[in-house]
C-alpha positions as CSV (number, residue, x, y, z in Angstrom):
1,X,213.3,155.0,270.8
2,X,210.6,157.8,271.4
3,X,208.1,154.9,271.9
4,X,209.9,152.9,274.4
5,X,210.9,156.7,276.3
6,X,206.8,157.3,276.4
7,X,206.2,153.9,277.8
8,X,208.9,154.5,280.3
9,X,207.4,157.8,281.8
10,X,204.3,156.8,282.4
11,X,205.9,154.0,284.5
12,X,208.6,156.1,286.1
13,X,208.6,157.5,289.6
14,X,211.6,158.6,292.2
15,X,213.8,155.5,293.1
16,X,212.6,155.3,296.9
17,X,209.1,155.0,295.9
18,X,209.7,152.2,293.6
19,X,211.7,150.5,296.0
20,X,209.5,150.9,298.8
21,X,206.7,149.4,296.5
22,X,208.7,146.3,295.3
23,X,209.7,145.7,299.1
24,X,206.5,145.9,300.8
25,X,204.1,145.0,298.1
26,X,205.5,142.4,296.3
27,X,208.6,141.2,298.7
28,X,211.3,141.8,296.0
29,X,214.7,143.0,296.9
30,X,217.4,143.3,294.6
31,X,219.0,140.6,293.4
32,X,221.5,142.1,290.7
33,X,222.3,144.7,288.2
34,X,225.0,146.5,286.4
35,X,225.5,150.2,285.0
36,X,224.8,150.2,281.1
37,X,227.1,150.7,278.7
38,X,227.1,154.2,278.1
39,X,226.9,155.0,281.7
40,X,223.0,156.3,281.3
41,X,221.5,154.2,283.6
42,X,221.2,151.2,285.9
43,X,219.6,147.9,285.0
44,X,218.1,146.4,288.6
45,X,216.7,142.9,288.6
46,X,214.7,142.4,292.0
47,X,213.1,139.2,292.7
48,X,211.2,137.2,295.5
49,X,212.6,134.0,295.5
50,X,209.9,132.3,297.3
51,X,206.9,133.4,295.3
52,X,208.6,133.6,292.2
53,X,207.8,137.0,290.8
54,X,210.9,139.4,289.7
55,X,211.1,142.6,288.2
56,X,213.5,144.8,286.1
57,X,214.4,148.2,286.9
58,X,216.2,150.9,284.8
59,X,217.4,153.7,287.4
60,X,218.6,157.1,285.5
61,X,221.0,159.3,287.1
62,X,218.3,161.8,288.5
63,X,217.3,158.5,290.9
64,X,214.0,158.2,289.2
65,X,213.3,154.6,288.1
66,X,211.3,153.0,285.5
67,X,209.9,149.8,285.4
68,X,211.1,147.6,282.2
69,X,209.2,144.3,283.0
70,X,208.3,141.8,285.2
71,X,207.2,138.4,285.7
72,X,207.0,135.5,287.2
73,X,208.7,131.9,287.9
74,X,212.2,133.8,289.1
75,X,214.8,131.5,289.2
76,X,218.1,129.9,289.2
77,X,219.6,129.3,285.6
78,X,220.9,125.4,285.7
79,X,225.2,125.2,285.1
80,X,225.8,124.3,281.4
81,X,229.0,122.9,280.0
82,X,230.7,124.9,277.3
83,X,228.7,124.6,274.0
84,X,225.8,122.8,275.3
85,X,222.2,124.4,275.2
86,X,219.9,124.7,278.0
């Protein structure tokens, strides 16, 4: 846990700055999250759905935010029956 904290602050910065990065340099905008279980945090997934590339934010009460990970080839998950496999 002290590890993943470490990786986090070197990737953290205040919540506007993030967004304003996400936004103008890689057209992401937020396409969902949810508050975490014990209320610590919010988990942001934002996404560019034309060029594919998402990332996933955790946002901390203060309003800074940290970069988890990101990626590319952001897209819809296909509808599966119940107990069938994707």
């Amino acid at each position: 846990m002290i590890a993943l904290a470490l990786t986090l602050a070197a990737s953290c910065a205040p919540r506007a700055d993030v967004v304003d990065r996400l936004s103008d340099r890689y057209g992401e905008s937020a396409v969902s999250g949810g508050l975490l279980g014990d209320g610590s945090g919010v988990l942001e997934v934002w996404a560019n759905r034309e060029t594919g590339t998402w990332t996933t934010l955790l946002t901390l009460p203060d309003g800074t935010s940290c970069f988890v990970s990101s990626g590319d080839a952001w897209g819809p998950v296909p509808e599966v029956e119940k107990g069938e496999r994707l």
